[in-house]
C-alpha positions in Angstrom: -0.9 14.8 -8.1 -0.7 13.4 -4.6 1.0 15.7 -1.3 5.0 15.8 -1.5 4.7 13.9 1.6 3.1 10.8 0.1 5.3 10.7 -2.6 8.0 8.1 -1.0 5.1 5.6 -0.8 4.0 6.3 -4.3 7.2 5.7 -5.3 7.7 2.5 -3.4 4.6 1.3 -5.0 5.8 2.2 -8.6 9.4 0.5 -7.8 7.3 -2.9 -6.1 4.7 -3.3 -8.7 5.5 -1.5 -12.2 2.8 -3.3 -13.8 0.4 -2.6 -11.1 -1.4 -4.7 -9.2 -4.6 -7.2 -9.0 -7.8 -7.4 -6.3 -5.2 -10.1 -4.0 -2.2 -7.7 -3.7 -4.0 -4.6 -3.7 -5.6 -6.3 -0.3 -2.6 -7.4 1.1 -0.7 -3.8 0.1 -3.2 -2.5 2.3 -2.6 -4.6 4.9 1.4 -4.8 5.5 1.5 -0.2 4.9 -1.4 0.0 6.9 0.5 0.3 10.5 2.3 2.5 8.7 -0.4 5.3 7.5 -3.3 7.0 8.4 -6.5 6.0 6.9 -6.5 9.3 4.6 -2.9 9.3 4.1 -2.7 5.9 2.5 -6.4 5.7 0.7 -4.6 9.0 -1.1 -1.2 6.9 -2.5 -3.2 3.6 -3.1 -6.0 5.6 -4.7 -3.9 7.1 -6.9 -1.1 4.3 -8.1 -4.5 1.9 -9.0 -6.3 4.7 -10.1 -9.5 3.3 -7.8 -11.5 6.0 -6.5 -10.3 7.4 -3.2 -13.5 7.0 -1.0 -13.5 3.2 -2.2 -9.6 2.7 -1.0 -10.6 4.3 2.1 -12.9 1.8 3.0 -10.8 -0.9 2.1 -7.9 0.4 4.3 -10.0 0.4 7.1 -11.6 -3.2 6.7 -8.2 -4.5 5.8 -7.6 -4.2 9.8 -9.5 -7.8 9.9 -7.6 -8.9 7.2 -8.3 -11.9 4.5 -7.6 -15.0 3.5 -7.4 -13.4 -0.4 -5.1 -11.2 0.9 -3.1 -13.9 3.1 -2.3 -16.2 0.4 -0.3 -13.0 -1.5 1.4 -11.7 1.7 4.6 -13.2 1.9 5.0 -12.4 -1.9 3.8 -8.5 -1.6 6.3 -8.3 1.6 9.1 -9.3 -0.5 8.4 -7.1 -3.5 7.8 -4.3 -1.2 11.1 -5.2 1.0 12.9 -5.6 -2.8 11.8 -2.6 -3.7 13.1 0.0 -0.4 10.5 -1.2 1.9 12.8 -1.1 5.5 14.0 2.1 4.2 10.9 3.6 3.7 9.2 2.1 7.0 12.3 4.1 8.8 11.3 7.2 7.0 7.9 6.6 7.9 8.2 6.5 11.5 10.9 9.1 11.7 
């Protein structure tokens, strides 16, 4: 069970990616919500919608700062699955 606060992202996740999601758009997820989160918050959601373990996503939030080419190559698709699924919406929620 994640915080009640994280539960929009969660959610936004399930809605964008029923099926869930392989190594490239995992990368790329943590890319474009990155801005968007802290480290913790978003290790937390992303940790617990791949089921990875949450130490492991944390790490990969930070490094995805640098970003990569993996991740590059499924952006513009993970932005409009994201955007399909509530993503303006929930960036406005986000940033209050």
């Amino acid at each position: 069970m994640i915080p009640e606060h994280l539960a929009s992202t969660l959610h936004l996740l399930q809605r964008a990616f029923p099926r869930g999601i392989d190594e490239a758009e995992y990368r790329a997820v943590l890319e474009i919500l990155y801005p968007f989160m802290a480290d913790g918050n978003l290790a937390v959601v992303v940790a617990a919608f791949t089921g990875r373990d949450e130490g492991v996503v944390h790490n990969d939030a930070i490094g995805a700062q640098a970003g990569s080419a993996m991740a590059a190559a499924v952006r513009p698709v993970v932005q409009a699955r994201l955007d399909a699924a509530g993503f303006d919406v929930w960036a406005d929620e986000e940033l209050g």
